[in-house]
N, C-alpha and C positions, 0 to 999 in steps of 0.2 A: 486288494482285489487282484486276482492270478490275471494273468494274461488269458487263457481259455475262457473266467467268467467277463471280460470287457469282450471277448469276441462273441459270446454268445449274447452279450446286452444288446453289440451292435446289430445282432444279428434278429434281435428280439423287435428292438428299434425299428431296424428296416421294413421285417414283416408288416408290425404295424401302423408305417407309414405306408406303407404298399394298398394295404388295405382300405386306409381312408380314404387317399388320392381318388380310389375306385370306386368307395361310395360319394364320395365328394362330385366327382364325372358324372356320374349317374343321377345325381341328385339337380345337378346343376341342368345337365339335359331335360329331364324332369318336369323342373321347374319353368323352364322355355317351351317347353310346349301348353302348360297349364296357364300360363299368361298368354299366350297366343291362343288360345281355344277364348279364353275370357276377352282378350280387344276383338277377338271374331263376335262373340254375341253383342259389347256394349259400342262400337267404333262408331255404326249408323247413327246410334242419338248424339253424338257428337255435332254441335254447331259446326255450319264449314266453316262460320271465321273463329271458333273457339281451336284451341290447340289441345285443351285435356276437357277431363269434366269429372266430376265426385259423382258416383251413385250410392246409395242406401237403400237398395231394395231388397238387399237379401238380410235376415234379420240377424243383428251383432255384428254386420261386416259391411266395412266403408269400402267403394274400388276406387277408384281412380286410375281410369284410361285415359292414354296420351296421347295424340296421333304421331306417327313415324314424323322421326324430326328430320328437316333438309337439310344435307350434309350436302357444303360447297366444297371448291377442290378450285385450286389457279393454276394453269399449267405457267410457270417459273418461266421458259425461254420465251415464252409470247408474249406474256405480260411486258418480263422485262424490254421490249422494245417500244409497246405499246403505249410505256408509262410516261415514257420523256416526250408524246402528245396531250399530255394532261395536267393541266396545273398543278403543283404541290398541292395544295388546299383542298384539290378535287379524286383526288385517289382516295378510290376506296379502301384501303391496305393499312396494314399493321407489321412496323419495323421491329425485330426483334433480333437483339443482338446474342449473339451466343459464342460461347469460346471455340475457336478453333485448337482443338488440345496438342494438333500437331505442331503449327504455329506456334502456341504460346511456350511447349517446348524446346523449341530451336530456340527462342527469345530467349531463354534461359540457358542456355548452352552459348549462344552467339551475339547478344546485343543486352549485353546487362542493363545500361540505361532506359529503353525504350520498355525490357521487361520488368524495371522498377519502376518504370510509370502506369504499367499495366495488372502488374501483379496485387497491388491494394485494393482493387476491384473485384479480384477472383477471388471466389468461396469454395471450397474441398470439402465435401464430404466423404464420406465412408458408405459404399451402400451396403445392403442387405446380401450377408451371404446366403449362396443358391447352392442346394443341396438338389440334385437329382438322382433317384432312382428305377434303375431297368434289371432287370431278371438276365440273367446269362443264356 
C-alpha cells in the first residue's frame, strides 16, 4: 500500500467517523426528548411511594418509567469537621481508598521500602485509546 492510498484510507476513515459522531449526536438527543415526552404522559400513575412502574398499554410495548432519582452530594470541608462529632458506627459515609499517582510515584523514586509495601496492592491498566476528530 503507497503512502497516498494510507492517506486517502485515513482520510476515508475520518470522513466516516465524522459522520457517525453526527448522527450518533443527533440521535442521542433524539432519543432524550422522546423519553421525556413519554415520563411526561406516564409519571402521574406513578405511586408517590413507588419509584418506577411497568405499563402495557400500548399494544406489543412494555414502558417502564422511573421517577428522577435523588442525587446526594457532601460538601468534603464541612463534613470533614463535623464527623469527629459522631460516633464511628454512626456516620453515614463510605471510605474509599484510591491511589494518589503522585504520591505513589515519588514512593517509587524516593522510598523503595514503603513503595514495596504499597505497590502489591496497585493494579495498572491500560485504558482505552481516544481518538478525536475536528475539521480545520
Amino acid at each position: 500500500m503507497s503512502n497516498n492510498e494510507v492517506k486517502l484510507d485515513k482520510l476515508e476513515i475520518i470522513k466516516a467517523l465524522s459522520k457517525v459522531q453526527k448522527a450518533e449526536s443527533k440521535a442521542k438527543s433524539e432519543r432524550i426528548k422522546l423519553e421525556q415526552q413519554l415520563a411526561e404522559i406516564y409519571i402521574s400513575e406513578i405511586d408517590s411511594d413507588a419509584k418506577s412502574k411497568t405499563f402495557s398499554d400500548v399494544e406489543g410495548f412494555k414502558v417502564t418509567v422511573s421517577k428522577g432519582k435523588e442525587n446526594y452530594s457532601l460538601d468534603q470541608e464541612k463534613y470533614a469537621q463535623q464527623r469527629l462529632l459522631i460516633t464511628p458506627e454512626m456516620r453515614p459515609e463510605k471510605v474509599k481508598f484510591e491511589i494518589d499517582l503522585k504520591g505513589y510515584e515519588w514512593l517509587r523514586e524516593n522510598n523503595k521500602a514503603i513503595y514495596d509495601v504499597v505497590s502489591p496492592c496497585v493494579t495498572m491498566k491500560i485504558g482505552k485509546a481516544s481518538v478525536k476528530v475536528e475539521k480545520k
